[in-house]
Structures are given as structure tokens and as C-alpha cells.
C-alpha positions as CSV (number, residue, x, y, z in Angstrom):
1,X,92.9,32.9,103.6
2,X,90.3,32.5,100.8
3,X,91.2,31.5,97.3
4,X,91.2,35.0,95.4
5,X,92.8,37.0,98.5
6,X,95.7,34.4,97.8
7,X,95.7,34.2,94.5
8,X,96.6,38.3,94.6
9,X,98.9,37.8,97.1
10,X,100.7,35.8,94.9
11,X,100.2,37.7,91.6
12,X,101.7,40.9,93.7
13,X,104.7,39.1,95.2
14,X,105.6,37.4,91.9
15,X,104.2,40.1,89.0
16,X,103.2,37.5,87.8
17,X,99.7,35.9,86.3
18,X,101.1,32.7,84.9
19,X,100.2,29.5,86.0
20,X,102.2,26.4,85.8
21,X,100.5,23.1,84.9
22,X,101.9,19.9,86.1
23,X,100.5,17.0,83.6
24,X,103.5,14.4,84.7
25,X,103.8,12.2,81.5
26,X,106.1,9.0,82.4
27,X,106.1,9.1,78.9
28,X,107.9,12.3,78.1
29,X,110.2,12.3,81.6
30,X,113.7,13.3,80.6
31,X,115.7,10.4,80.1
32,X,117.6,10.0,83.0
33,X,114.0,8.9,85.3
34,X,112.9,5.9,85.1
35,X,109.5,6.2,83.9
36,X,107.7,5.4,87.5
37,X,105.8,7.2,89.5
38,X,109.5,7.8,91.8
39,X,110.5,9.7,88.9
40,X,107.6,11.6,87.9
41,X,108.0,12.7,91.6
42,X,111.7,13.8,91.4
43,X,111.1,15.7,88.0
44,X,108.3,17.2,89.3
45,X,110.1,18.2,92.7
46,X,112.4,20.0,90.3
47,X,109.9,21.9,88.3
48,X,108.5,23.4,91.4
49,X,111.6,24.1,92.7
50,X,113.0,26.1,88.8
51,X,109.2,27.8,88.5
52,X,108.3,29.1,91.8
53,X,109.4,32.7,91.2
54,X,107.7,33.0,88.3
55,X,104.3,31.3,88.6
56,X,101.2,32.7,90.7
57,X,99.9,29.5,90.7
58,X,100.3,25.5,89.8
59,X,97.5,23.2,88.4
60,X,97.9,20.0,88.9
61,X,95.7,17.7,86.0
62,X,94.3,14.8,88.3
63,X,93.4,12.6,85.2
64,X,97.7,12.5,84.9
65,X,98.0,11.1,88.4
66,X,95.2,9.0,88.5
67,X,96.2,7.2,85.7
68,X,99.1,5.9,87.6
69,X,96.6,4.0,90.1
70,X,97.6,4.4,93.7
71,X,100.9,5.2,93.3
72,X,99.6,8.2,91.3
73,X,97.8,9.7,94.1
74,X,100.3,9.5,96.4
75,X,102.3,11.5,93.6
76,X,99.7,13.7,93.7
77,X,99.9,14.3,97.6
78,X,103.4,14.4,98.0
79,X,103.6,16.8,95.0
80,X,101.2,19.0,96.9
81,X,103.2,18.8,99.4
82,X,106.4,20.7,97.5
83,X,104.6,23.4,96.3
84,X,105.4,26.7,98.2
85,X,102.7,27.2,100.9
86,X,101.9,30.5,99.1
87,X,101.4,29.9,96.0
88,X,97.8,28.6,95.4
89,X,96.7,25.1,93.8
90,X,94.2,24.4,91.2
91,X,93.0,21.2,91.1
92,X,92.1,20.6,87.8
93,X,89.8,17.8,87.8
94,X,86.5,19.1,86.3
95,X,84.4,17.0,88.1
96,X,80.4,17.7,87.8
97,X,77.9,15.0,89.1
98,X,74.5,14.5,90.9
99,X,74.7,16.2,94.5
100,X,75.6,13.2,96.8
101,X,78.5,12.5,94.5
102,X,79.2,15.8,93.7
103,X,79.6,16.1,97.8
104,X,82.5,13.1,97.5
105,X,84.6,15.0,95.1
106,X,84.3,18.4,97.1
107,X,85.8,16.5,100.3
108,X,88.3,14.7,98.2
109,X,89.8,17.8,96.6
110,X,89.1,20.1,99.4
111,X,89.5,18.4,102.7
112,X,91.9,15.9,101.9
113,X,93.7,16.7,99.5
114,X,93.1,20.5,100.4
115,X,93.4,22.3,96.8
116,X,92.7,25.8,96.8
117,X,90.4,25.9,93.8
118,X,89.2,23.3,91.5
119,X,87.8,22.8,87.8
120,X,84.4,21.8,87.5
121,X,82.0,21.0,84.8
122,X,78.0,22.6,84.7
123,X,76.5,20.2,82.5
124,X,74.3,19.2,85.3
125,X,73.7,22.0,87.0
126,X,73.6,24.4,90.2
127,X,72.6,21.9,92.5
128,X,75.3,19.2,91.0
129,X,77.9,22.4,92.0
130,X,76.6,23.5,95.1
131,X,78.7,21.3,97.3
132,X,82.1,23.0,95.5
133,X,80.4,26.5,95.7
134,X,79.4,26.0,98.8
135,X,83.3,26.3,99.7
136,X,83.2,29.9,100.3
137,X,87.0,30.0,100.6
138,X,88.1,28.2,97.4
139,X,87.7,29.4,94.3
140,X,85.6,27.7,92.0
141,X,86.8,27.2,88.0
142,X,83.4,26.3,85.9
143,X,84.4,24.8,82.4
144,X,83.0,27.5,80.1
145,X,84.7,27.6,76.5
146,X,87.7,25.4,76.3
147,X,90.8,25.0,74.0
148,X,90.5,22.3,72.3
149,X,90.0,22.0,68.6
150,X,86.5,20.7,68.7
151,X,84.7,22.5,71.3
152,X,82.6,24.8,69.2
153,X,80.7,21.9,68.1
154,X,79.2,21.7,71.1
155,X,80.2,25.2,73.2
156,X,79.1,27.8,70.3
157,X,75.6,26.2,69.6
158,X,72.8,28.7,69.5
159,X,70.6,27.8,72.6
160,X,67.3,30.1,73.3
161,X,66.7,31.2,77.0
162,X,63.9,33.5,78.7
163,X,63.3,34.6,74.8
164,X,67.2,35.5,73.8
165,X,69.4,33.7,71.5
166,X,73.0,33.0,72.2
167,X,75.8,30.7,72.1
168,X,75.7,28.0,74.7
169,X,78.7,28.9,76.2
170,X,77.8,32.5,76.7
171,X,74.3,30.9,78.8
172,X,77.0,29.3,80.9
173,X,78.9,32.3,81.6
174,X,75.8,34.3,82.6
175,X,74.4,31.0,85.1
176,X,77.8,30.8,86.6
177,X,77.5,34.8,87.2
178,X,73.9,34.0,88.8
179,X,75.7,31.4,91.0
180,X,78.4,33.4,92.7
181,X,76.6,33.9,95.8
182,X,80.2,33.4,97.5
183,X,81.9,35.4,95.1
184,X,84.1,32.5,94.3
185,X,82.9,31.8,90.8
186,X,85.1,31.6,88.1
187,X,85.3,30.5,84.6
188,X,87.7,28.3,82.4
189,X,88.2,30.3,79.0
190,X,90.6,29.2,76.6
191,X,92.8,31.3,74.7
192,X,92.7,29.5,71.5
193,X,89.2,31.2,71.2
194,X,90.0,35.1,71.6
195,X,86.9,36.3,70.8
196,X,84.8,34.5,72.8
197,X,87.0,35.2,75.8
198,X,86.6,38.9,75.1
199,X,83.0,38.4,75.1
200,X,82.6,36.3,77.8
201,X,84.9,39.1,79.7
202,X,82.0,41.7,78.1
203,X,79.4,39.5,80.0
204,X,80.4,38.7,82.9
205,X,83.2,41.8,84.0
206,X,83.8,40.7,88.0
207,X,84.4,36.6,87.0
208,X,88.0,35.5,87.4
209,X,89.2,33.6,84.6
210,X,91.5,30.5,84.2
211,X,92.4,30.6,80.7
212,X,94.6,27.5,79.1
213,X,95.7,27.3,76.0
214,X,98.9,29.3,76.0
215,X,102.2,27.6,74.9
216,X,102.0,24.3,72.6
217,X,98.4,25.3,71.5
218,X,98.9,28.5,70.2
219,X,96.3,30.9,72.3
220,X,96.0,34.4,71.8
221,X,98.2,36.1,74.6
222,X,97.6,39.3,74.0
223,X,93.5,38.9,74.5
224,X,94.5,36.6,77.4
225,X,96.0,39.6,79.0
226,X,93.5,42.2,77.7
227,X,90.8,40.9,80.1
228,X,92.6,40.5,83.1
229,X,90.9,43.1,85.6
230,X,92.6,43.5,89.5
231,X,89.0,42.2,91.0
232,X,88.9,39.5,88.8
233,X,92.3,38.6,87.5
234,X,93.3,36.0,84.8
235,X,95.3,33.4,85.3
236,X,96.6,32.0,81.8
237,X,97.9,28.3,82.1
238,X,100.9,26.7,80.3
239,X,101.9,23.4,80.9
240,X,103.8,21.1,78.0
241,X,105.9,23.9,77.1
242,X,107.5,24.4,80.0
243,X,107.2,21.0,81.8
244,X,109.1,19.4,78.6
245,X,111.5,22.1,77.2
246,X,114.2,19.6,77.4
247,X,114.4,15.4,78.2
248,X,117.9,16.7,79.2
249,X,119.9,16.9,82.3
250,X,119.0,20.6,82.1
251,X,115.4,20.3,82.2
252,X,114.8,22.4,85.5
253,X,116.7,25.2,84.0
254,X,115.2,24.7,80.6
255,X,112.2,24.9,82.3
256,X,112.7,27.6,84.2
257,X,113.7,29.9,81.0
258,X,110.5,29.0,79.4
259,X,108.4,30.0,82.4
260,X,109.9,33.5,82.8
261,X,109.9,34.1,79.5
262,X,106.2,33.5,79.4
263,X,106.1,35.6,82.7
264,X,107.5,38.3,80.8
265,X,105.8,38.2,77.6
266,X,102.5,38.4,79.8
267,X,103.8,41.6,81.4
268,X,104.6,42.5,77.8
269,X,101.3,42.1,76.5
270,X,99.5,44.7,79.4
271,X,98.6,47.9,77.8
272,X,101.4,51.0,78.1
């Protein structure tokens, strides 16, 4: 089944369009783990198992397991292995390199560690994403306008192309739409910026959009929701807020709360 097909699947079955990120912090663990990769694993088991009926999809933030060293990526893989066969996996990884490597990282996220879509980055270009978009099945996440405080230094710069003046992160919207021979394009938009997600949505109608942002940083839900479309949905990503709503024994359940409450503030937020 290719990537968007079960992505709706899962959206249907659950009403859902939230996404649950799983950053696993030893750090921040409640305070009955120890603070090992073993325990990242067990709270982590439990997330899954407190979010499933609420999330249409889980995104997993590489950089969280691979700073554990080995041990991390076998957390990675035997967290993969817990999520419900149904519900679709982002790796979020946002890789972006010359071709040959680019090729590596396609077959490490895709054929071995089999991720439904991925986050990638297009400083360098088509042919440094071709080997991801050459996945026709899995879905494709280009980093477009992010979250974080400090992107506009960078993302809103006025660049001039084929004689028109716009934004930077508006010329990557429009290359990305150029590159979606496989329709399995999509863009990462975050919802700390609403108006440049509501343009970009202007631009670039039939994209799907990953949209962080939500929860602990504040985005704008309501524009979130406003450009989901059924042929290119949005999938808005939360991931501290739920993963640590408690260091308690009732984390799962804490957990849990937080992520259908966000499920039903995003059903909330759709227009009457």
C-alpha cells in the first residue's frame, strides 16, 4: 500500500490527523526507568500502546535514537516494531546529501528499517532527492518552512527566480511541486508560521503537509487545520507535550488524555 493511500486509511479509521512524535529523552523518562536505552524502550512501548486510537501516524526523530549509539538503533527497530502495522511511520531524519549518499540513507530508512515516509532536506537539490523520490510508495516530507524561532533568517529571504521575487521558502515549495513526478511529494510546514503555511497551501494546493509545531511551541491550530484538503491532507505533529505530560507512574494515561484532547481540538478547529 503506498504511503498517502495509508496515511487515509488511517485518518478515516481514527478521525484523526494527529501525529504522535517519539523524541525518547533518557533525560526526561518518568522516574521509575532507568535512564537507558531498556527504558526508553518500555516508556515508549507504553506510549504506543495509550496513543494508538488517537494518532494517524507516529514520527519517530532519528537524531533521539542515534544519539544513544548502537543501543539506540536497536531502540529504534524494536520501537518500529510496536507500532500498529496500520498506522504509518515518518522517519524524521531530514537527511539531504550528494546522490551516492543520498542512495545510503534511502535504503537505510526504507529497506531496512522500512519507514513509510521520511523528512528530507533540499538544500542540494533534485538529484541529491531523487533516490527518496524515486520511492514511489513512500511519501516524501521536504523541509520547507520550519518551527523554530530562527528560521526566517534564512527561510523568508527574498531570492529572485526566472525574473520573480519571493521568499526562499515559497521557491522551495514550488521545486518540490515540480518534483512530484510520483505524486509522493510533501512538505514540512510549521505551525508557529501561520501565514506562510497558508500561503504555501495557496501555492502549492495538492502537496500533503507535515506541519510541527503544535503543543509546547505554540503553533497556530486553527491554520494547521484550515489547509488540510482530503487529496492532500495535513498531518500536524505533537511530540513533548504528550510524550512528557507526567514523569509519573500515570504517564501512559497522562499521555493518552493529552493526545485525544489534541485529537479533538483538531476536529474542533474544521470549519462547521
Amino acid at each position: 500500500m503506498a504511503y498517502l493511500e495509508k496515511l487515509q486509511t488511517a485518518i478515516n479509521a481514527r478521525q484523526s490527523l494527529l501525529c504522535v512524535g517519539l523524541d525518547p529523552d533518557l533525560a526526561r523518562l518518568p522516574t521509575h526507568f532507568p535512564s537507558t536505552p531498556d527504558g526508553a524502550f518500555r516508556f515508549l512501548r507504553a506510549i504506543i500502546g495509550s496513543t494508538s486510537d488517537f494518532a494517524c501516524a507516529y514520527k519517530p526523530n532519528l537524531a533521539f535514537f542515534e544519539a544513544l549509539g548502537p543501543a539506540g538503533l536497536e531502540l529504534l527497530q524494536a520501537t518500529l516494531a510496536v507500532i500498529p502495522s496500520d498506522i504509518p511511520v515518518i522517519g524524521d531524519a531530514k537527511r539531504g546529501d550528494v546522490g551516492h549518499t543520498a542512495h545510503q540513507y534511502a535504503v537505510a530508512l526504507f529497506e531496512r528499517y522500512h519507514v513509510d515516509a521520511v523528512t528530507v532536506n533540499p538544500y542540494l537539490g533534485e538529484d541529491a532527492l531523487e533516490p527518496f523520490l524515486a520511492h514511489a510508495d513512500r511519501g516524501i516530507y521536504v523541509v520547507c518552512r520550519t518551527s523554530n524561532p530562527g528560521a526566517a533568517a534564512v527561510q523568508n529571504l527574498p531570492v529572485q527566480r526566472n525574473g520573480e521575487t519571493r521568499p526562499l521558502y515559497e521557491h522551495v515549495a514550488l521545486l518540490v511541486q515540480s518534483w512530484n513526478r510520483n505524486q509522493n511529494c510533501g512538505l514540512v510546514v510549521g505551525a508557529t508560521a501561520p501565514a506562510e503555511l497558508s500561503q504555501i497551501r495557496r501555492l502549492t494546493p495538492h502537496l500533503p503537509l507535515l506541519v510541527p509545531g503544535v503543543g509546547e511551541q505554540g503553533g497556530d491550530l486553527v491554520t494547521a487545520v484550515a489547509v488540510h484538503r482530503e487529496d492532500a491532507p495535513v498531518v500536524i505533529n505533537a511530540s513533548r507535550s504528550i510524550l512528557y505530560a507526567s514523569r509519573g507512574s500515570d504517564f501512559a494515561s497522562a499521555a493518552a488524555i493529552v493526545a485525544r484532547n489534541l485529537r479533538d481540538a483538531i476536529r474542533r478547529a474544521f470549519p462547521s
